[in-house]
N, C-alpha and C positions, 0 to 999 in steps of 0.2 A: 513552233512545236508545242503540243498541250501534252503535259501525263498524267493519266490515269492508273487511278491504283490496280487495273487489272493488270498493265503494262508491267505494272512490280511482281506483282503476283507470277505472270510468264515468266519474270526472270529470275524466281526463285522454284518456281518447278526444274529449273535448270541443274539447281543445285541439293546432290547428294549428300545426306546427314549418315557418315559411317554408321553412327549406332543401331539406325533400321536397315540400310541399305537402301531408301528412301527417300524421294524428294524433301523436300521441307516440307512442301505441301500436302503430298502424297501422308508423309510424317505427322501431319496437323499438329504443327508446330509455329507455326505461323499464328504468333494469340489474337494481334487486329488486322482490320483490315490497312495495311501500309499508308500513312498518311502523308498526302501529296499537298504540297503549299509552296506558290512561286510570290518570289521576293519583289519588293520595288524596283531594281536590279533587272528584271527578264530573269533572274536565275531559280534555281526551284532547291527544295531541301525536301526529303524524302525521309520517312521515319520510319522503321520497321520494327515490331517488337516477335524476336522471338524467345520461343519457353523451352526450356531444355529440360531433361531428368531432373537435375543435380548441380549444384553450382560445381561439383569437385570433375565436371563432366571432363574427359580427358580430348574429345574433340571439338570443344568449344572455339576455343582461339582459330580453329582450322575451319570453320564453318562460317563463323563471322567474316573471317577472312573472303571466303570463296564467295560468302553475301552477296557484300559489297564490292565485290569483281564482278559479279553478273549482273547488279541493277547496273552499275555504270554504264558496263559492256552495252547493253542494251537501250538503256538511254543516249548513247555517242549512235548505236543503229538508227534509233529512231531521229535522233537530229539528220543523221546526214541523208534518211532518203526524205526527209521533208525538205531539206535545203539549209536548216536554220544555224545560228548561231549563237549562243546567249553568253551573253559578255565575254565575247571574243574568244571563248575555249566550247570548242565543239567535242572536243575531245574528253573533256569532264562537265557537262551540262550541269548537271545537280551535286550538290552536298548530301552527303550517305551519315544517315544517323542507326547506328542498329542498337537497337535498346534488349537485352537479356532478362529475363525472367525464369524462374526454377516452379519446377512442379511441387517439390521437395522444400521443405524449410533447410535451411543450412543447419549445420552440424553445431549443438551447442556448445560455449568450452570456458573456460575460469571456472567462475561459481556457478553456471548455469549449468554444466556438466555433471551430473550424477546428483543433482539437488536433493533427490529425496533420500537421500544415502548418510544416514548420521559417521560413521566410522569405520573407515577404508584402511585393513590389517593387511601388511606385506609379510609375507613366511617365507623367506631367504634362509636360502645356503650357501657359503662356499664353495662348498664343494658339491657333486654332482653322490648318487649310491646314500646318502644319509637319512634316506626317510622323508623325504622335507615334503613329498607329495602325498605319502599317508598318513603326517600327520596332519597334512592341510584339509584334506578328507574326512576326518576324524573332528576336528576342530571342528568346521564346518556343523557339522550332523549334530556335534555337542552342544553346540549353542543354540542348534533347532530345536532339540528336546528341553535344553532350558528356558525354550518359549519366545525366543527372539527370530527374528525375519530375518533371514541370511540369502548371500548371494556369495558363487563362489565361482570364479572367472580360472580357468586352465592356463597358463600364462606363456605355457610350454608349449610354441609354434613349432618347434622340429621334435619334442616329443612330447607330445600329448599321453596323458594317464586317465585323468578323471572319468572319461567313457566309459571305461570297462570299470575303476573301482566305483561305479556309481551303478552298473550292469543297466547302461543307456547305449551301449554301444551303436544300437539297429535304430537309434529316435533317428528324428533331422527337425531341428528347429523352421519354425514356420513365420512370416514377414506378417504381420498388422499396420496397420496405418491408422496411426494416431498424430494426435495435434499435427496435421498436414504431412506427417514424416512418417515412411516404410521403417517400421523398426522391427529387429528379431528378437522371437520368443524364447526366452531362457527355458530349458529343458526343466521339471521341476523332479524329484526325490528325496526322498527321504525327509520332504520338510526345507528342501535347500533347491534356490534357483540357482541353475548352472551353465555355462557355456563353454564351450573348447574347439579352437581349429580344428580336434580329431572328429567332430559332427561333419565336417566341410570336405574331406580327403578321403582318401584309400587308408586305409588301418595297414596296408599290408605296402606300400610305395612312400618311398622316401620325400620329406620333402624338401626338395632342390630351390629354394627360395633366397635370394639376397636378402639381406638386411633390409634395404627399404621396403620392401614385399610384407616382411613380415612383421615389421613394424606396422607398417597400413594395415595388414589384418588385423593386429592386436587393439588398434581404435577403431575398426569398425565393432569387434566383440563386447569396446565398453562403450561407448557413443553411439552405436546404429542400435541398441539393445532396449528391450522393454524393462529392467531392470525393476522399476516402481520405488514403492519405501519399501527401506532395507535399517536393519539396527546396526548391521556388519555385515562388509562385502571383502570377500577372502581373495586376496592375490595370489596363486601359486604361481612362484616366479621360478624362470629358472635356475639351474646351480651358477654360481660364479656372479661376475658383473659383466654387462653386456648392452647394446644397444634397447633390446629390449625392458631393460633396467631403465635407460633413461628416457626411454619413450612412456613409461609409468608414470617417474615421476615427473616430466616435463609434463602431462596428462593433466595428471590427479595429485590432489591434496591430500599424502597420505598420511593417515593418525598418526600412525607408527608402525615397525615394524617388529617381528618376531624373530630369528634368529636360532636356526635346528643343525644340532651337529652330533655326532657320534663324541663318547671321551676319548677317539683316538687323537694323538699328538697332529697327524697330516690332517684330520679335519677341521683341529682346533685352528690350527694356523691360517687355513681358508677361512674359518670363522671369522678371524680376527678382520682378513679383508672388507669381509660383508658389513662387519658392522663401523670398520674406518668408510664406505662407501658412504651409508647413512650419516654419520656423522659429519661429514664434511659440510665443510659452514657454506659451501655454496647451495648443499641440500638440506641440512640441518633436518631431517626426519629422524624422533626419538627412536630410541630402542626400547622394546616393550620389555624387552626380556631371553632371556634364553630356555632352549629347549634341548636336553638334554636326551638324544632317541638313542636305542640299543641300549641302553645305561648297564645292564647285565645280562645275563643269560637265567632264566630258570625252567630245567626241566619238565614235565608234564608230572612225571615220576616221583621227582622230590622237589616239591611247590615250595619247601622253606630255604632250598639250597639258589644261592648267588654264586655265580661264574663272570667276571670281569673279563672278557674276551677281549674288549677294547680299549682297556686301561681303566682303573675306578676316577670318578667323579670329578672326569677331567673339564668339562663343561661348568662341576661348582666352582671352580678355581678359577676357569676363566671368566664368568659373572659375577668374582669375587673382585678379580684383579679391574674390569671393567666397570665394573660398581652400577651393576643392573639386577633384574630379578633373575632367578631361577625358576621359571615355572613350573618346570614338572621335568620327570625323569622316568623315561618310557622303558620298560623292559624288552628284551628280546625276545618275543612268545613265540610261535609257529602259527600262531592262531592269525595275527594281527596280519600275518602273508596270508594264509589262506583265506580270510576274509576278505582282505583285499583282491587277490582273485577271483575271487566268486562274484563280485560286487555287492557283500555285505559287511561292510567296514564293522571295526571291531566296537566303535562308538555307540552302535544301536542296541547291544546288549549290554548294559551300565552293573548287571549280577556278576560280570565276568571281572576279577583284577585288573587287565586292558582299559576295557568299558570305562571304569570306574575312572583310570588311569587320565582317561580321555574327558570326563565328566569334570572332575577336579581343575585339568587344563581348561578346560573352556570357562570356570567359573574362576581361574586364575587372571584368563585375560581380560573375563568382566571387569573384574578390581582394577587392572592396572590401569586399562583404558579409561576409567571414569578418574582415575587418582590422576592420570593423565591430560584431562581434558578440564580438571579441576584449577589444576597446578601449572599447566605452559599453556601458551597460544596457539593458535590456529597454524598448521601449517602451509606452508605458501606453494604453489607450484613452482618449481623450478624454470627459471627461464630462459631460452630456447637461446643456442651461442652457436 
């Protein structure tokens, strides 16, 4: 029996690659032509290289599989109507070599991951209602007006905000292909590159997602992304601690993180978790500081008058008691909602008290972050258990 590569070739027209519904062939996926070589032996070894999407391809192991079922299959055919036998197994004539290659470069990760990215800020909350998404909003745009390159990542897979307080709801980010890899393009506003699972979904449908689901999204949003150089790239994460939490930090190398609570007593005490989360020596991520949102009430009416609705300057006490900053201490305006619905965060008018409010925070966490990056080391990824 003699074979020829076309012989290979038949017997992988045979086989259906799920992702086109597709022969391999049909697929042109098939990168060479199969290299056929018989041994000193009488036996032969056969090489096949096929290319897939992606190495992360979810019917690979299923394809390769079904490969090398079909040249065999087909190589024991052609033995037995020729007659032949090589080295005593007619039943497996050749050695099946299937060699994988990717269209796609693989997904970068340690320090290759977000290289052009100086300082990766986490804005946590304990608790869920405390502003932690308008002020991330707010920050963001703040330190676009004070000149620096920001990226600012929705982190919130089951609820997504940033869309509408960014008024991008109707965009859809669009794929490039750069350095060999389809990457997606960050929506851009107000000076700030953004992304969020609410570009990808129904605004109006739940999203019924496991954990692992949604973890995998949340590295495609920072790893499949055009991101580029950034000075600060903003994590809105969600309230509480959560998978999602450690799918960040197992990720990414974050600076540090920020910490937003209301002074009431039930938020303080969620606080206190968020920042034992950061703290723990397995994750050792500094706290930058606290952010002290609603800090009062003041009327439209009477602009000098303060209303403690949620307790007074319960957040200074507890960045006293923790021995962190205080960044800033945001009032309760009407404004700072309605801009945020509208998608014009209160950040971009800096003549407003808000504005202003927002301007000072952002040049707060200038300081910290540099007095930070001065004074401790680099922080490590977290590693995967």
């Amino acid at each position: 029996m003699t074979l020829y590569p076309k012989l290979i070739m038949d017997a992988l027209a045979t086989v259906t690659y799920a992702g086109t519904k597709k022969s391999l062939v049909e697929s042109e996926m098939v990168a060479d032509q199969p290299a056929v070589a018989q041994r000193e032996d009488g036996s032969w070894k056969v090489t096949v290289v096929l290319e897939f999407p992606r190495e992360t391809d979810p019917f690979l192991k299923s394809t390769v599989k079904s490969a090398e079922a079909a040249i065999k299959y087909q190589c024991k055919k052609a033995a037995e109507e020729s007659g032949d036998e090589i080295a005593g197994h007619s039943d497996i004539p050749v050695e099946v070599e299937i060699v994988t290659e990717f269209k796609s470069k693989p997904r970068p990760k340690g320090d290759e991951l977000l290289s052009g990215v100086k300082n990766i800020i986490a804005v946590s909350s304990g608790k869920g209602g405390v502003g932690k998404s308008t002020v991330s909003a707010n920050l963001a745009i703040a330190l676009a007006r004070l000149g620096y390159k920001v990226g600012l990542l929705d982190c919130d897979i089951f609820g997504p905000s940033m869309p509408k307080m960014f008024h991008v709801e109707d965009e859809r980010p669009y794929a490039v292909e750069k350095d060999g890899r389809q990457l997606i393009c960050p929506i851009e506003a107000y000076g700030v590159k953004m992304l969020s699972i609410g570009f990808f979904v129904s605004p109006d449908t739940a999203t019924l997602w496991r954990g692992g689901m949604a973890t995998s999204a949340l590295k495609q949003l920072i790893a499949d992304a055009d991101w580029g150089e950034l000075d600060y790239f903003i994590l809105d994460t969600p309230p509480g601690t959560s998978d999602i939490h450690l799918t960040l930090l197992q990720t990414l190398a974050i600076t540090g993180a920020v910490i937003v609570s209301t002074p009431q007593q039930v938020a303080l005490a969620d606080a206190r978790k968020g920042i034992d989360m950061y703290r723990n020596e397995k994750v050792n991520v500094p706290i930058l500081g606290l952010i002290e949102n609603m800090a009062w009430f003041t009327p439209a009416e009477l602009p000098e008058n303060r209303y403690y609705i949620f307790g007074k300057e319960g957040c200074k006490q507890l960045a006293e008691e923790m021995q962190v900053p205080l960044l800033a201490q945001i009032p309760l305006v009407q404004g700072i909602c309605d801009s945020g619905d509208k998608g014009e965060p209160a950040a971009l008018n800096s003549d407003t008290a808000t504005g202003l409010a927002f301007i000072n925070l952002a040049q707060a966490v200038v300081t910290v972050v540099n007095r930070r990056n001065k004074e401790q080391p680099a922080t490590k990824i977290v590693g995967v258990k």
